[in-house]
C-alpha positions, 0 to 999 in steps of 0.5 A: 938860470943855468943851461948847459950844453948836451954837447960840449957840458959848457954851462951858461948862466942866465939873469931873471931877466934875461930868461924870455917868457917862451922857450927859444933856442939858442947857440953855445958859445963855445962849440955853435951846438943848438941850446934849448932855454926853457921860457918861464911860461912854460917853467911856470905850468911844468912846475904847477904839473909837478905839483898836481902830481905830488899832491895826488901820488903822496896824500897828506896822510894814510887811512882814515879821517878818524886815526888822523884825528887820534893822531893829532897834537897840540889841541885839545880832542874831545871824544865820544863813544858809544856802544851800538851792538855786540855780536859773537863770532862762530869761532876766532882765528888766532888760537894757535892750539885750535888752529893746529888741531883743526889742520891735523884734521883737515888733512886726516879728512882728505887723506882718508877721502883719497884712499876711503878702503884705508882703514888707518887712514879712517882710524886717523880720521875720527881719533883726531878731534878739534878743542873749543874755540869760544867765540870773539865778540864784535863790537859796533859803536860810533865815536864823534871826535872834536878838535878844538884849537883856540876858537875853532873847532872841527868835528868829525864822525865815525865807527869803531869796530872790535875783536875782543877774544875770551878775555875781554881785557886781552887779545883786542883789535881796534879798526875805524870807519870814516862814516862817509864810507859807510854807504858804500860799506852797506851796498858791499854787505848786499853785493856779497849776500847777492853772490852767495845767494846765486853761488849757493845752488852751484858747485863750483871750486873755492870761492871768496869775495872781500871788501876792504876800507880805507884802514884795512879792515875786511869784510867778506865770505867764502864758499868751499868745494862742498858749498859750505858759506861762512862770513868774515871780518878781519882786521889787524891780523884777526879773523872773526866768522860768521854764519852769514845770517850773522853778516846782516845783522853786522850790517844792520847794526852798522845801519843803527850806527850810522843813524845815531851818527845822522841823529849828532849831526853828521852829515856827507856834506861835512866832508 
């Protein structure tokens, strides 16, 4: 072990076994200063402290259980789909076109609401027009993934969720749900209808609740200054709305994912 003086940097070197098991102090040698020697006790727990702290500050891994799975080299991975439900979207963020047009007319809208005596300002207004945007689809299936590695093997269960735009081969976003956060998921879903619920009566300033999992995808809603309510999901950079009768039935179709998933065996005991 090495000590070095704070006084006078001398650096002094001690044996293993001359290290004693509480910390004692010492004098320098070369100036009289007073040296701390830290006892092996006491080395022992500050190591063992250190080492909680790495394990909680920096996980072995980011997001869910199941991307680590897809992730996962040198075994053989077994997966299994299945499809539970589609629901189309109102309407899907990400064209660039709608999104433009339907910018131009919010602001025609608020321009001639500043100044509604302005006749341009409502000639602006209702010469702009928003292009159709087709709706996305949202799909719902459940995947159960195996790793098989000489004998053992280990199964994990979870949902995949989609945003497929108009063409169902082009414009995909993929997010997964470990199915130990779908009961948490499913209270989010009732919270928020509970809160749109009580703010729908109100007027009130912009609103927005959101929840996120563990791989960042999003669910929520949001209430503007005229009391209009959507739903949304986002994920990956992609919105898709919903009327929030939509909503629930997302809800419910993650329900019938999670009871599939219960039918193969999962369980919150495997995790």
């Amino acid at each position: 072990m090495e000590i070095v003086c704070k006084n006078c940097n001398t650096s002094h070197f001690l044996s293993d076994d001359r290290i004693p098991l509480e910390t004692k102090t010492g004098k320098c040698k070369k100036c009289g200063a007073a040296i701390t020697v830290l006892g092996k006790n006491e080395a022992n727990n500050f190591n063992a402290k250190e080492s909680l702290k790495m394990a909680i500050t920096q996980p072995e891994f980011e997001g869910t259980n199941v991307r680590q799975f897809l992730a996962h080299k040198g075994s053989v991975i077994i997966k299994e789909f299945r499809e539970i439900a589609r629901l189309r979207s109102n309407y899907y963020e990400g064209n660039e076109a709608y999104e433009k047009a339907t910018e131009a007319l919010v602001k025609a809208r608020d321009a001639y609401r500043a100044n509604p005596n302005n006749a341009k300002a409502l000639d602006n207004y209702l010469a702009l027009s928003v292009p159709e945007n087709k709706n996305s689809t949202i799909i719902v299936s459940t995947l159960i993934l195996a790793i098989v590695k000489g004998k053992d093997q280990q199964t994990i269960f979870g949902v995949k969720l989609e945003h497929i735009g108009t063409d169902e081969y082009s414009d995909e976003t993929t997010v997964f749900i470990d199915f130990d956060e779908l009961p948490e998921l499913m209270e989010s879903f009732d919270f928020i209808q509970s809160k749109a619920d009580t703010l729908k009566p109100q007027k009130c300033d912009y609103t927005e609740l959101i929840y996120s999992t563990k791989d960042d995808a999003q669910f929520g809603f949001f209430q503007d200054d005229e009391q209009e309510q959507t739903a949304f999901t986002k994920w990956q950079g992609k919105t898709a709305f919903l009327k929030l009768s939509d909503f629930l039935t997302l809800k419910n179709h993650l329900l019938k994912a999670q009871e599939h998933l219960i039918s193969r065996g999962a369980s919150i005991d495997n995790y």
